[in-house]
C-alpha positions, 0 to 999 in steps of 0.5 A: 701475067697469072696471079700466084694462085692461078698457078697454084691450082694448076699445080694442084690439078696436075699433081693430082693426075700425075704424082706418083704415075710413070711417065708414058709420053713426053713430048715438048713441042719447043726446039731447044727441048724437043728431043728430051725424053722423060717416058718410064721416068716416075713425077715426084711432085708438080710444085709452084714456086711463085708464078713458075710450075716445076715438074719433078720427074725423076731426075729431072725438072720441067719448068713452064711458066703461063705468062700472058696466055698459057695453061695447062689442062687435064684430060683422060686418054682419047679426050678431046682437047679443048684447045688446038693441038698446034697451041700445045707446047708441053704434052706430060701422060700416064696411063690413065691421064694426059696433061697438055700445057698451051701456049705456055711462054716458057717451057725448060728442062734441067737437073733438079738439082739446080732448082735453087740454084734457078730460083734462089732468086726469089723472095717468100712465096704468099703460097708456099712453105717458105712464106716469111713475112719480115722477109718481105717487109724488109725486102720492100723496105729495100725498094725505093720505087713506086708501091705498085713497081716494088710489089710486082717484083718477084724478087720482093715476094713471090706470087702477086700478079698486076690485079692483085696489086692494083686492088691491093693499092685501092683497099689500103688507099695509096696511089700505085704511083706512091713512093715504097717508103712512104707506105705502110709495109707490114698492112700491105704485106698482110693484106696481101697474104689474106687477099691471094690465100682467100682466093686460093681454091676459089675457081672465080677470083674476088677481092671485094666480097662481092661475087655478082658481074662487074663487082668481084674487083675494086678498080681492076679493068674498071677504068672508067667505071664507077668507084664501088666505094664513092662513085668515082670514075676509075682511072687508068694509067700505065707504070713498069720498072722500065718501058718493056715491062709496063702494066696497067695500073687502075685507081680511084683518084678520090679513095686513093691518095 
């Protein structure tokens, strides 16, 4: 799943070509979607909303979101694509750009009207103006699931993904595994909000300082590496709120307890 930062800059780059342009082609490649049809319509904004991308264009709102391996890019007319146009699930021009969502593991059309109603279910976003940081300890105070189980819920707060966790769990030195109430929330909240708004513009992910190969992360697909910190090998496990939604989790079994 991308990181709330990934979709952040996307959000950025598409906002930047599109906002206030008049949509001139429209096309998206899905079934249930296929023959809407947004061109001479005008997009207000591009916003993410934790790991969801939301078009504005006009009346309406084209939701995507990347999951595994999507994303969008931005081309100027007669560019060419840097992926193949068979990827290509979502297709949005103006007169001077065209923005091409590949791969994207969802893609929807509704009334902009019904946006909160959509997403209302979402705790605060670590990006966006409705971060609320009490909201989010008491949402996690709320979870009685393992740490690394109760930050990837999206309904706790909005925004971290799996290699933000797993680094945050090694900075604050707690197992992923370890119960939610025997942590200490507001340190894991904060840190988080640091972490995912230090890399926010940052074109290359880093939450140890460290910008060289192999050590911008603490333990994140390092499983079997050795700890940054004490040498360690990194050790690798798999954990989820149920067996669909398993993640892999990454620790060193000496710095974390």
């Amino acid at each position: 799943m991308p990181e709330g930062d990934t979709v952040f800059q996307a959000a950025h780059r598409l906002r930047q070509a599109l906002a206030g342009e008049v949509v001139t082609g429209f096309d998206l490649r899905v079934p249930a979607f296929a023959t809407v049809d947004l061109r001479g319509d005008v997009v207000h904004d591009v916003i993410p909303r934790g790991k969801h991308l939301l078009h504005h264009i006009g009346d309406h709102t084209l939701h995507t979101h990347l999951k595994m391996e999507g994303l969008w890019h931005v081309y100027q007319p007669g560019e060419h694509w840097r992926r193949p146009a068979w990827k290509a699930r979502a297709i949005v021009s103006t007169q001077h750009w065209v923005t091409v969502g590949f791969e994207l593991g969802l893609v929807e059309v509704f009334p902009s009207h019904e946006d909160e109603e959509r997403f209302g279910w979402l705790g605060p976003d670590l990006l966006g103006p409705d971060w609320d940081e009490e909201r989010a300890i008491h949402n996690l105070e709320a979870d009685g699931r393992e740490i690394h189980v109760a930050l990837l819920d999206q309904r706790n707060l909005a925004g971290l993904g799996n290699e933000y966790v797993n680094e945050l769990c090694f900075i604050r030195g707690v197992l992923p595994t370890r119960p939610t109430v025997e942590v200490d929330l507001p340190g894991a909240v904060r840190l988080g909000y640091r972490l995912i708004n230090a890399n926010r513009d940052r074109r290359n992910r880093v939450t140890t300082g460290d910008t060289r190969p192999g050590r911008k992360t603490w333990v994140y697909s390092r499983d079997g590496q050795r700890c940054l910190r004490c040498g360690t090998r990194i050790q690798r496990g798999k954990l989820g709120a149920d067996p669909t939604a398993l993640r892999d989790t990454y620790w060193c079994p000496h710095c974390q307890t």
